[in-house]
Jmol script that loads the backbone (N, CA, C; Angstrom):
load data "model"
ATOM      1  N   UNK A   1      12.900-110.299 -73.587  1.00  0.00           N
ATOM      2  CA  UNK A   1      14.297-110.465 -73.913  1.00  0.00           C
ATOM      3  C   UNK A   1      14.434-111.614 -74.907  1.00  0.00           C
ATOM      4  N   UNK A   2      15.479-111.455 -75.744  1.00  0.00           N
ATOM      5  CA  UNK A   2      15.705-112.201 -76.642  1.00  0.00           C
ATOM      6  C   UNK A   2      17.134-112.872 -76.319  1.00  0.00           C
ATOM      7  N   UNK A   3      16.950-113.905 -76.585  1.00  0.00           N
ATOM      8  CA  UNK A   3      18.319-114.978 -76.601  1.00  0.00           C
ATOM      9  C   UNK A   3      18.914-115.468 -77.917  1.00  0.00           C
ATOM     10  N   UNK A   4      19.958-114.783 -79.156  1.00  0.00           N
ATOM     11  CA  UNK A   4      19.814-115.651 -80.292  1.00  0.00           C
ATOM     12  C   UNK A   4      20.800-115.437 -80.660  1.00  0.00           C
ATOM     13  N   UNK A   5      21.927-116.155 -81.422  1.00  0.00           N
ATOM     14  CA  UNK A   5      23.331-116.376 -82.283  1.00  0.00           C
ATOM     15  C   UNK A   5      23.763-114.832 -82.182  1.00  0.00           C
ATOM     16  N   UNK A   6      24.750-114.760 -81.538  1.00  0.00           N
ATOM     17  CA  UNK A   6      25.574-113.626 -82.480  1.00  0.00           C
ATOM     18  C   UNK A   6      26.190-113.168 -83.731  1.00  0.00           C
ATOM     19  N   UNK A   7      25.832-112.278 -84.008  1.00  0.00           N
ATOM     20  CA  UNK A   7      26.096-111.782 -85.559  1.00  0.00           C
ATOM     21  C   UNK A   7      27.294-110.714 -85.995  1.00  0.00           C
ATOM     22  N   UNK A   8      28.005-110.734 -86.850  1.00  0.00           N
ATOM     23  CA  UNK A   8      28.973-109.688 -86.657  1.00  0.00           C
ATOM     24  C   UNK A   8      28.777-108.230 -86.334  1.00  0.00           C
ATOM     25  N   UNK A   9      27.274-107.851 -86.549  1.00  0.00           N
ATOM     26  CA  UNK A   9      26.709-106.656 -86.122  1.00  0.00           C
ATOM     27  C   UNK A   9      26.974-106.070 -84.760  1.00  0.00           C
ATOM     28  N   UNK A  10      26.849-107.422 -84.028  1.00  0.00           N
ATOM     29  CA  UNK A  10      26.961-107.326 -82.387  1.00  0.00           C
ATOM     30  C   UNK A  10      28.541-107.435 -81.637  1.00  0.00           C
ATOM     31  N   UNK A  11      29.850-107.115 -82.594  1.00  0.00           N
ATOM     32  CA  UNK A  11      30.806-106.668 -82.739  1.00  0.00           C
ATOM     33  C   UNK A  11      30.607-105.416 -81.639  1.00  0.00           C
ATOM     34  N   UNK A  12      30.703-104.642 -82.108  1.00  0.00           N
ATOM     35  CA  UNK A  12      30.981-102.866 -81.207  1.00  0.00           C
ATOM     36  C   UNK A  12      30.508-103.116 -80.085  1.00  0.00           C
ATOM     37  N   UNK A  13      28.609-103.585 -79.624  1.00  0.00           N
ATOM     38  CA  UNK A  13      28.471-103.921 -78.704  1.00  0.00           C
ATOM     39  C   UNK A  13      28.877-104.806 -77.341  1.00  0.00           C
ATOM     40  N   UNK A  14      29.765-105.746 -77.842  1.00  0.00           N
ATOM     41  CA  UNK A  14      30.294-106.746 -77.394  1.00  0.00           C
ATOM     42  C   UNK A  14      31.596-106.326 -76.716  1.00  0.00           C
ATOM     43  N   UNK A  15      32.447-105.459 -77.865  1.00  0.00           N
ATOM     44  CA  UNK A  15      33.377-105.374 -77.453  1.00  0.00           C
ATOM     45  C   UNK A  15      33.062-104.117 -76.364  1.00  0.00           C
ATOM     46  N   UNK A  16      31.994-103.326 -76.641  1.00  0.00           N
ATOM     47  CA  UNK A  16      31.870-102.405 -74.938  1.00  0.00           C
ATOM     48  C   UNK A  16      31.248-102.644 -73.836  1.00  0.00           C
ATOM     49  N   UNK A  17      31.101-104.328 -74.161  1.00  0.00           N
ATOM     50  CA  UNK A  17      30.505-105.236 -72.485  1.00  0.00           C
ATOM     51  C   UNK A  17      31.499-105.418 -72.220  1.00  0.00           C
ATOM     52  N   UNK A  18      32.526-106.111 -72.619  1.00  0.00           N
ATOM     53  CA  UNK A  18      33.995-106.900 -72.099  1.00  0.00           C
ATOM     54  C   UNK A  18      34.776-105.703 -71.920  1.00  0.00           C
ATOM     55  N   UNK A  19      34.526-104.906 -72.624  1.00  0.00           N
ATOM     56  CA  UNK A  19      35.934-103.675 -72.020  1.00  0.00           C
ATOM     57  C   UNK A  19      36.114-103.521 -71.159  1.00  0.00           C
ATOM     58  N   UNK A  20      34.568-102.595 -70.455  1.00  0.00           N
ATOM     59  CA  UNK A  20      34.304-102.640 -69.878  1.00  0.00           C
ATOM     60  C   UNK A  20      34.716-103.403 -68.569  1.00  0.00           C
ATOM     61  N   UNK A  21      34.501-104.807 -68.742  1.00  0.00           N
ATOM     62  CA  UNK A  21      35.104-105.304 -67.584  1.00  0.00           C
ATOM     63  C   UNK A  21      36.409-105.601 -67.539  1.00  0.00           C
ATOM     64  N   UNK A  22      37.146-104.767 -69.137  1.00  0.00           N
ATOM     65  CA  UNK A  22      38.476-105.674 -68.697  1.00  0.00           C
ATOM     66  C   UNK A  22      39.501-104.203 -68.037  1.00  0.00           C
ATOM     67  N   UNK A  23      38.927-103.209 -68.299  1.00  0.00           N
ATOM     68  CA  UNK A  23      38.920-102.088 -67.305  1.00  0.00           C
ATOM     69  C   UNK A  23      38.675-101.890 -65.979  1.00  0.00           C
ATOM     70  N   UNK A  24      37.880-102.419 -65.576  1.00  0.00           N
ATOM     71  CA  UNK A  24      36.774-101.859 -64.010  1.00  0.00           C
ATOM     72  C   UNK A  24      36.907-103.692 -63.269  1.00  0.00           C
ATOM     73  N   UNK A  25      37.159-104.402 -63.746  1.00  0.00           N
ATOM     74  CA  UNK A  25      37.190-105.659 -63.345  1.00  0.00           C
ATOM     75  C   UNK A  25      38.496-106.316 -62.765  1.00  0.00           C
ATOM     76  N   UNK A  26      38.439-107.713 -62.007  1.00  0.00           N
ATOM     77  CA  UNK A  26      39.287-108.420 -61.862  1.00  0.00           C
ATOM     78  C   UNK A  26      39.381-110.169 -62.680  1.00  0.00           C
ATOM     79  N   UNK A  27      38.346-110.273 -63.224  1.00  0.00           N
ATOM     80  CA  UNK A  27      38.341-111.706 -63.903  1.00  0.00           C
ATOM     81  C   UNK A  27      38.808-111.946 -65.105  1.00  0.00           C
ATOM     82  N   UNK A  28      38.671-111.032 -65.981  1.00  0.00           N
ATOM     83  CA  UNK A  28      39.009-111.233 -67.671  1.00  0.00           C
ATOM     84  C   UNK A  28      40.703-111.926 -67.645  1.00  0.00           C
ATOM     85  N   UNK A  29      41.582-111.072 -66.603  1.00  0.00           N
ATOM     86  CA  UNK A  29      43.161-111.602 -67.310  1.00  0.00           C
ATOM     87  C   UNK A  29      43.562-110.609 -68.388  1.00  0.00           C
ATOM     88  N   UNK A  30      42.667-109.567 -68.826  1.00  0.00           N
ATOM     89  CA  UNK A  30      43.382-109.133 -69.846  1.00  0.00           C
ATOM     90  C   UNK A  30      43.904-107.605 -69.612  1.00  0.00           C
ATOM     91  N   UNK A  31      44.636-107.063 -70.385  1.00  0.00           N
ATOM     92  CA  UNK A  31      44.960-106.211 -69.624  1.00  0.00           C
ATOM     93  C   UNK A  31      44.214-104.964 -70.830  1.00  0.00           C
ATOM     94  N   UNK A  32      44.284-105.115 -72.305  1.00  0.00           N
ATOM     95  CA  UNK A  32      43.955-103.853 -73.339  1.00  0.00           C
ATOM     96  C   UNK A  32      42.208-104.402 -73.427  1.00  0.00           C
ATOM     97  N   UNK A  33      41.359-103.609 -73.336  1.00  0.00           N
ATOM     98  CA  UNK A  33      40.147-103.950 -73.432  1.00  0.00           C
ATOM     99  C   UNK A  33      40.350-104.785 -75.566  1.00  0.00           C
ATOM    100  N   UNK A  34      39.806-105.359 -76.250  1.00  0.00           N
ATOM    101  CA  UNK A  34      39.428-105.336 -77.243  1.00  0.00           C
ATOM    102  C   UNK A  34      38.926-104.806 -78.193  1.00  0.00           C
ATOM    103  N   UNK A  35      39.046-104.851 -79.553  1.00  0.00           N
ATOM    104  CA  UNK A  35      38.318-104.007 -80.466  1.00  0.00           C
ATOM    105  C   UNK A  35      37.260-104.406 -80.811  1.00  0.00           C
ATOM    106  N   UNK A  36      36.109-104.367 -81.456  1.00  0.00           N
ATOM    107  CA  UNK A  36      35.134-104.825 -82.097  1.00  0.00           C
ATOM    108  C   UNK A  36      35.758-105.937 -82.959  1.00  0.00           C
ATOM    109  N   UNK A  37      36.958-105.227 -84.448  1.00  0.00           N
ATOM    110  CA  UNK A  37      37.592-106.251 -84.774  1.00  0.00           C
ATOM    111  C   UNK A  37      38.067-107.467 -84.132  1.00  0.00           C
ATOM    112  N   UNK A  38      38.511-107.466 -82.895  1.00  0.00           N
ATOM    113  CA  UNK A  38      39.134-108.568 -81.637  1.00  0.00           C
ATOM    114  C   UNK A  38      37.970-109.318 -81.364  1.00  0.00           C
ATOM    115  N   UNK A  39      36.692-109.004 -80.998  1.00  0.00           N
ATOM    116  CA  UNK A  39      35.554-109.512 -80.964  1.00  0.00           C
ATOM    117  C   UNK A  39      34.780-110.675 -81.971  1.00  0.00           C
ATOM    118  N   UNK A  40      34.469-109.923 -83.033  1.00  0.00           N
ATOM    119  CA  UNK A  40      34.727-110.359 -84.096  1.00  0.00           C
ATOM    120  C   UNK A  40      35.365-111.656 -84.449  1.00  0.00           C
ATOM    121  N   UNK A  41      36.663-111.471 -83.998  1.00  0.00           N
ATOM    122  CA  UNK A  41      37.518-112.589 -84.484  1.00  0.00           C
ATOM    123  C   UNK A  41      37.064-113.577 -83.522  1.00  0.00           C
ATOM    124  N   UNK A  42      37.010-113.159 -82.474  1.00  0.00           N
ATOM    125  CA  UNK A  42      36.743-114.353 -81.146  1.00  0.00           C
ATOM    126  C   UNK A  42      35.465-115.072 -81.546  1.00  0.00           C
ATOM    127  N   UNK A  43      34.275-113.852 -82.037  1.00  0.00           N
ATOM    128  CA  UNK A  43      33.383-115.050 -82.376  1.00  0.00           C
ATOM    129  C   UNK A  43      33.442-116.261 -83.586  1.00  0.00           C
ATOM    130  N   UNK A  44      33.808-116.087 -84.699  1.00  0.00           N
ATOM    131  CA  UNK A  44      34.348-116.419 -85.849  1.00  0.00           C
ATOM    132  C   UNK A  44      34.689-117.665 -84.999  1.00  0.00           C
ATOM    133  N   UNK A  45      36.278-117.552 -84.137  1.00  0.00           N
ATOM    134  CA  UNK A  45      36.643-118.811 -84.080  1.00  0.00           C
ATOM    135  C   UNK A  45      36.130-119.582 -82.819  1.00  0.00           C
ATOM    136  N   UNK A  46      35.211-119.210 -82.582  1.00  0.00           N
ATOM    137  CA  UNK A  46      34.461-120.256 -81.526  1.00  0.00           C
ATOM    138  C   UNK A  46      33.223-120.912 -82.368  1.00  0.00           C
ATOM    139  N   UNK A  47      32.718-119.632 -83.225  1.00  0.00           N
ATOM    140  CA  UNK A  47      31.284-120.314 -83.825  1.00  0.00           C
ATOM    141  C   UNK A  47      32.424-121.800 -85.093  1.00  0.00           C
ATOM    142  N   UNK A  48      33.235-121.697 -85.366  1.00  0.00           N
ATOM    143  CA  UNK A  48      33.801-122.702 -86.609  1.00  0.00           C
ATOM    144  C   UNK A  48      33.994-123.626 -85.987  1.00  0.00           C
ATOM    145  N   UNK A  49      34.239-123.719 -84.602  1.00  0.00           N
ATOM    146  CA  UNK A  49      33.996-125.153 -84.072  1.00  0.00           C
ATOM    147  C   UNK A  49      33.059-125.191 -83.506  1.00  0.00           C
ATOM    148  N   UNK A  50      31.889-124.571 -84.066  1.00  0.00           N
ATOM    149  CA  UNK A  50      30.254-125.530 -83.924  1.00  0.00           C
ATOM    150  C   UNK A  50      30.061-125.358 -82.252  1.00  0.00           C
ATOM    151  N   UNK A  51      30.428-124.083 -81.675  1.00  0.00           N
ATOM    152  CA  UNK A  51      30.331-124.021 -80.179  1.00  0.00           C
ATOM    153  C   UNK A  51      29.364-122.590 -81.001  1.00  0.00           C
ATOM    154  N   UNK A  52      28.633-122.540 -79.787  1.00  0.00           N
ATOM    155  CA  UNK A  52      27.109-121.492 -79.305  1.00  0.00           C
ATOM    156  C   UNK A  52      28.297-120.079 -79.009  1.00  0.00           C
ATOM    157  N   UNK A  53      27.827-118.851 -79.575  1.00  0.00           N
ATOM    158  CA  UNK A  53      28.048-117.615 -79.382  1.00  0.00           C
ATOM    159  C   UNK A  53      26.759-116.729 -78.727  1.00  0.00           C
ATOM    160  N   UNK A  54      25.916-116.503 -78.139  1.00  0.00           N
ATOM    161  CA  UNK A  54      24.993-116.028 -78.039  1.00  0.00           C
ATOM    162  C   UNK A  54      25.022-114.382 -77.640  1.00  0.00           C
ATOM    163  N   UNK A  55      23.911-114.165 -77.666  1.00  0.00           N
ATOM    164  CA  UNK A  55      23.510-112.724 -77.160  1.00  0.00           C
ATOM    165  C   UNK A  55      22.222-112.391 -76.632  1.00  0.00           C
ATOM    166  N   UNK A  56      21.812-111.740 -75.664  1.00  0.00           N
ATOM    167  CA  UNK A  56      20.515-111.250 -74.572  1.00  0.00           C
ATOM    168  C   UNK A  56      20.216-109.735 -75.407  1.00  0.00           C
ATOM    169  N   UNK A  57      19.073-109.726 -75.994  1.00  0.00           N
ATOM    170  CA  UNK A  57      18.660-108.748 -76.998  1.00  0.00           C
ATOM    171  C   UNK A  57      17.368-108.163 -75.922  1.00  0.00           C
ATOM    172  N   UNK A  58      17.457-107.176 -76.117  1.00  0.00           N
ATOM    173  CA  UNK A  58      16.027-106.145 -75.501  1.00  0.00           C
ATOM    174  C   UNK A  58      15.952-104.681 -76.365  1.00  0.00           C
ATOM    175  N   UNK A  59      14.805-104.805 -77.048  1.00  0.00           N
ATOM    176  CA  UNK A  59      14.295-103.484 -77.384  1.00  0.00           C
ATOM    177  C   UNK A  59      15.749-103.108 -78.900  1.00  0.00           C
ATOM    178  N   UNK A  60      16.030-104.612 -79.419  1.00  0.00           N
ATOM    179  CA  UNK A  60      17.364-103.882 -80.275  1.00  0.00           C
ATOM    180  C   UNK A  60      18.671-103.768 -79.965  1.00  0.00           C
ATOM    181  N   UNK A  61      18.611-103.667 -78.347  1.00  0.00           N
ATOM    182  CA  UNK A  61      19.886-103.162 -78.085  1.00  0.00           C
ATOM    183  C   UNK A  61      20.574-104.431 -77.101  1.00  0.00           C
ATOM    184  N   UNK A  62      22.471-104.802 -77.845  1.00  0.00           N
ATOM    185  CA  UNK A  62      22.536-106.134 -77.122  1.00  0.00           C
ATOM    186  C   UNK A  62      22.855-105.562 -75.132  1.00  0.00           C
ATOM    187  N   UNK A  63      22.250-106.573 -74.776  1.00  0.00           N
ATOM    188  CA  UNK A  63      22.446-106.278 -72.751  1.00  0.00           C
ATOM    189  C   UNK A  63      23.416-107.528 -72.173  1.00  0.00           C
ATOM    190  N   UNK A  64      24.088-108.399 -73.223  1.00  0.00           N
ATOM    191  CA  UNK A  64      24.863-109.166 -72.720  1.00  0.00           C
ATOM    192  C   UNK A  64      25.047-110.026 -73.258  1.00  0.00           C
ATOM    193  N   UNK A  65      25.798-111.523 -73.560  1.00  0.00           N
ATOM    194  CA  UNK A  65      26.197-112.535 -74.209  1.00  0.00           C
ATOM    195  C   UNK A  65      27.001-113.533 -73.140  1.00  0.00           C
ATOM    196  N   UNK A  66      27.149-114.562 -74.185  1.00  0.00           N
ATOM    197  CA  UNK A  66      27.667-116.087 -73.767  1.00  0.00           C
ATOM    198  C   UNK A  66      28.040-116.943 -74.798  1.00  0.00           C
ATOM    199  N   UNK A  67      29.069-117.599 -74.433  1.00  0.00           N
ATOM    200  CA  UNK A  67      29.456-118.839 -75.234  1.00  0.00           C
ATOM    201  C   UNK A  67      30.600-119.726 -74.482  1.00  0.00           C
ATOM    202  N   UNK A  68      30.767-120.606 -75.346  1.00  0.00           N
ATOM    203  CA  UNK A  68      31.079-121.672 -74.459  1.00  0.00           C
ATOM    204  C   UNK A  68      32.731-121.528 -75.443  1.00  0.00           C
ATOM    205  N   UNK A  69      33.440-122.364 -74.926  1.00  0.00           N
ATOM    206  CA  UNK A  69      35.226-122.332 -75.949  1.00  0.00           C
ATOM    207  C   UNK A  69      35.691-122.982 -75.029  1.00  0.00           C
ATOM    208  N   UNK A  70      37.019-123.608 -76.183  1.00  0.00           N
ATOM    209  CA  UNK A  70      38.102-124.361 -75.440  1.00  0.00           C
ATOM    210  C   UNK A  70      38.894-123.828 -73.962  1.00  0.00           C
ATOM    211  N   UNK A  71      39.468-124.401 -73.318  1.00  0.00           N
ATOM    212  CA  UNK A  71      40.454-123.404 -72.750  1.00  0.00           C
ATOM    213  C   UNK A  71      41.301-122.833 -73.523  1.00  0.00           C
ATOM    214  N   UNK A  72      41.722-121.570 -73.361  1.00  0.00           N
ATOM    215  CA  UNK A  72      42.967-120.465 -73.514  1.00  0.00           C
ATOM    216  C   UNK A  72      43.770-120.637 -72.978  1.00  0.00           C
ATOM    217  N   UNK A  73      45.022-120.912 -72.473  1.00  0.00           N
ATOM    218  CA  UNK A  73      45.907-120.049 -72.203  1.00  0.00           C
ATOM    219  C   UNK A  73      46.068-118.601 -72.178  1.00  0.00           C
ATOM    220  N   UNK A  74      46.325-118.577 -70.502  1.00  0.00           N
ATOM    221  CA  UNK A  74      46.970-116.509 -70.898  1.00  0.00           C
ATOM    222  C   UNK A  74      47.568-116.372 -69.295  1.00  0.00           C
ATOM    223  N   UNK A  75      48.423-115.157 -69.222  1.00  0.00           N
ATOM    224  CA  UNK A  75      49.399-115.300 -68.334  1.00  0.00           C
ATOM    225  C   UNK A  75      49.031-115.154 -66.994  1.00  0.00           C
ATOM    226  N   UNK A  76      47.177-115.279 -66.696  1.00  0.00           N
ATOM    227  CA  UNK A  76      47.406-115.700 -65.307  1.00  0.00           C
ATOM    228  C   UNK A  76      47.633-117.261 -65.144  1.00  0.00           C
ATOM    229  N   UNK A  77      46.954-117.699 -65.791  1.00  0.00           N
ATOM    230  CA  UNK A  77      46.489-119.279 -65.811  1.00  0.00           C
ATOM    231  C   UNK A  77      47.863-120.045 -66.180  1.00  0.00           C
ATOM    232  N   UNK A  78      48.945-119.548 -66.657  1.00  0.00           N
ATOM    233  CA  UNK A  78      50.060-120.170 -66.696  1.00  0.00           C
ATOM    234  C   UNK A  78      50.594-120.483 -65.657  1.00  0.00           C
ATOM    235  N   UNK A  79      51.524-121.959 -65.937  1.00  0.00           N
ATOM    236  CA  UNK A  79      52.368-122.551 -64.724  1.00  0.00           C
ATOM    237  C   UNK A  79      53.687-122.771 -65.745  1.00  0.00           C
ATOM    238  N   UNK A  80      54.356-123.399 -64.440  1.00  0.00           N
ATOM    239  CA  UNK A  80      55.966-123.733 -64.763  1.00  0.00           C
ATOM    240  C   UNK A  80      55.736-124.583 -65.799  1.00  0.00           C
ATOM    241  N   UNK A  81      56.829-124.629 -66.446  1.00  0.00           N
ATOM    242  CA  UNK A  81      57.228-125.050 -68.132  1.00  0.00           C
ATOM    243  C   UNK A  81      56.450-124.891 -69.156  1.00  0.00           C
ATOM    244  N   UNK A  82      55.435-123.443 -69.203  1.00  0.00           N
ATOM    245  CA  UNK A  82      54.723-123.413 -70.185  1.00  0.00           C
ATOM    246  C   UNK A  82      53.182-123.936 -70.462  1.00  0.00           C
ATOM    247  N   UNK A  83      52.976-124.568 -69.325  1.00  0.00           N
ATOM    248  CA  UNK A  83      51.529-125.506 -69.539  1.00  0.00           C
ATOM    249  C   UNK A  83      50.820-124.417 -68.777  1.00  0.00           C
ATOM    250  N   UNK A  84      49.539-124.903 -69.204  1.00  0.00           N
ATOM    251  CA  UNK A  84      48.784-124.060 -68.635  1.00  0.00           C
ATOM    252  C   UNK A  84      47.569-124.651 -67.437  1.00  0.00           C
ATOM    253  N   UNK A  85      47.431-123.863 -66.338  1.00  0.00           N
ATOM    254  CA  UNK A  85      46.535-124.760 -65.370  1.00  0.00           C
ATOM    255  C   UNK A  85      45.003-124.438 -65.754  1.00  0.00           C
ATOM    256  N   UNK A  86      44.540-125.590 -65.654  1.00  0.00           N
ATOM    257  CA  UNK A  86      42.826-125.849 -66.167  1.00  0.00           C
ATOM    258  C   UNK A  86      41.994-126.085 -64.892  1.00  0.00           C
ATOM    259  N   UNK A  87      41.469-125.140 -64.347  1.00  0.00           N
ATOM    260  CA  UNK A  87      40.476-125.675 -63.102  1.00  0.00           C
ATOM    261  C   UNK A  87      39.352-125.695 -63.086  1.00  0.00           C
ATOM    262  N   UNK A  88      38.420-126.948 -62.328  1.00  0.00           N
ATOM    263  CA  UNK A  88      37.269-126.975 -62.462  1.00  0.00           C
ATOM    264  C   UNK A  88      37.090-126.085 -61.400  1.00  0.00           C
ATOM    265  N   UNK A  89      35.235-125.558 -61.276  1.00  0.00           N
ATOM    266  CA  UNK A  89      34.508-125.213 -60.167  1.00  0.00           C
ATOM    267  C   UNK A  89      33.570-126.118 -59.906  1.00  0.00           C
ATOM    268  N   UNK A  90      34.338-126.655 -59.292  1.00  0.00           N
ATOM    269  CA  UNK A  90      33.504-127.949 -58.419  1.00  0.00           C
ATOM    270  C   UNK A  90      34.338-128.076 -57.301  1.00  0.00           C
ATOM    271  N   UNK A  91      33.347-129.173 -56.693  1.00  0.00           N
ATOM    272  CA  UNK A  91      33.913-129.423 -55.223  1.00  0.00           C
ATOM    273  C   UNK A  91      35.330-130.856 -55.348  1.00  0.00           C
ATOM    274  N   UNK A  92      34.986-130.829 -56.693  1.00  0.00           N
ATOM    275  CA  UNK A  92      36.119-131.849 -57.286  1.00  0.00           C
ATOM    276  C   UNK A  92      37.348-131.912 -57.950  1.00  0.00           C
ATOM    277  N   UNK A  93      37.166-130.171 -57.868  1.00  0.00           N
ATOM    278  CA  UNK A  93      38.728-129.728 -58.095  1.00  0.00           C
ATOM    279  C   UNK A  93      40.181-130.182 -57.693  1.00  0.00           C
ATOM    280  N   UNK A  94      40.261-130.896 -56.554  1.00  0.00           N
ATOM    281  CA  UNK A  94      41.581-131.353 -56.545  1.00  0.00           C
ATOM    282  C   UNK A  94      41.555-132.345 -57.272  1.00  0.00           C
ATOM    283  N   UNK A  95      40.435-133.089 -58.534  1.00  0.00           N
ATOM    284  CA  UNK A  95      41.147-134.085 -59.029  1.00  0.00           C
ATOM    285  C   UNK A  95      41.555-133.337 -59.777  1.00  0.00           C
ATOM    286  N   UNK A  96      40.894-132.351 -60.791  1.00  0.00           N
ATOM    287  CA  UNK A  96      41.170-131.282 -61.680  1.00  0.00           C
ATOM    288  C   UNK A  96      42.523-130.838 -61.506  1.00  0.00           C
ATOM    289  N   UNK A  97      42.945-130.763 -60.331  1.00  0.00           N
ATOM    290  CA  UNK A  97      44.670-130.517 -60.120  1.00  0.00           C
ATOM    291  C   UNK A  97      45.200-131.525 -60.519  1.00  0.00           C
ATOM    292  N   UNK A  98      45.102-132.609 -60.064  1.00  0.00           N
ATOM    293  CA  UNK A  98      45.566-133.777 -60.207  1.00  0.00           C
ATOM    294  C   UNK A  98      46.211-134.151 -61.309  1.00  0.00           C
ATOM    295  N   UNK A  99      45.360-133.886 -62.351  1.00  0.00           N
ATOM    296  CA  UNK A  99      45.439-134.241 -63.997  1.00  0.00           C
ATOM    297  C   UNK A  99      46.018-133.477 -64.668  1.00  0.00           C
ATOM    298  N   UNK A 100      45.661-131.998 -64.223  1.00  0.00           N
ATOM    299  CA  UNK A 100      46.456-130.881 -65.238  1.00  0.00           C
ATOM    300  C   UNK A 100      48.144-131.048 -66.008  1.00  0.00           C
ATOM    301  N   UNK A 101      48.627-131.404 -64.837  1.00  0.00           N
ATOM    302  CA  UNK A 101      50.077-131.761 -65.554  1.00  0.00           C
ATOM    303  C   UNK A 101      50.232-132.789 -66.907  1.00  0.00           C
ATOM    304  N   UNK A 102      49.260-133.931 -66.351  1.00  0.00           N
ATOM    305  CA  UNK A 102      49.489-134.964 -67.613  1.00  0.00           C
ATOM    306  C   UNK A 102      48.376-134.315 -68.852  1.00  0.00           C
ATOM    307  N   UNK A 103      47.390-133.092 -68.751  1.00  0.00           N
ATOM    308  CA  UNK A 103      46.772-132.705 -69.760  1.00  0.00           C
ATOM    309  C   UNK A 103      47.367-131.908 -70.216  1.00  0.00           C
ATOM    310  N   UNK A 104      48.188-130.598 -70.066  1.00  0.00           N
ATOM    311  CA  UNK A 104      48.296-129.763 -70.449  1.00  0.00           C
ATOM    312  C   UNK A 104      50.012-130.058 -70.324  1.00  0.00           C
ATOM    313  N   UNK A 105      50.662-130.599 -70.004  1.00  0.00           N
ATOM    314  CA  UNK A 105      51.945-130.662 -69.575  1.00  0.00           C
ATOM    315  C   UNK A 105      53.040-131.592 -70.753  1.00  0.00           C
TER     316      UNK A 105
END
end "model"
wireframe off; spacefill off
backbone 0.3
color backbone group
């Protein structure tokens, strides 16, 4: 297996890993799976701020990806007046509550 930068090639593929789950799944938040174009764009603006896009290559064909990005906003993760809640997974999450208001608020 190969681990290396994503390329706009890996567009179509990408976008039929995430559809995929944004169909058959409960985590994404989203509700229209993406286009390749949508993909695309997502990598673009994660790789311009110098954050890792990757992809898991076997035999040619991509089997999965990763990258790292800011938080989003999107309408699960929203709270009252517009801010959006940021949670860690840690066991230190209630400070992570704690703060959200004065970060995002």
């Amino acid at each position: 297996m190969l681990i290396r930068p994503a390329v706009e090639a890996d567009a179509a593929p990408l976008a039929a890993i995430y559809g995929h789950h944004v169909l058959h799944g409960l985590g994404t938040f989203e509700e229209v799976p993406p286009t390749p174009q949508d993909m695309e764009a997502r990598r673009l603006a994660v790789t311009a701020h110098g954050l890792p896009y990757l992809v898991a290559e076997e035999a040619g064909r991509v089997l999965g990806y990763a990258y790292a990005n800011h938080f989003r906003p999107r309408k699960a993760s929203c709270w009252r007046r517009g801010g959006c809640w940021a949670r860690r997974a840690s066991a230190r999450s209630h400070r992570a509550r704690s703060r959200a208001p004065r970060l995002h608020g």
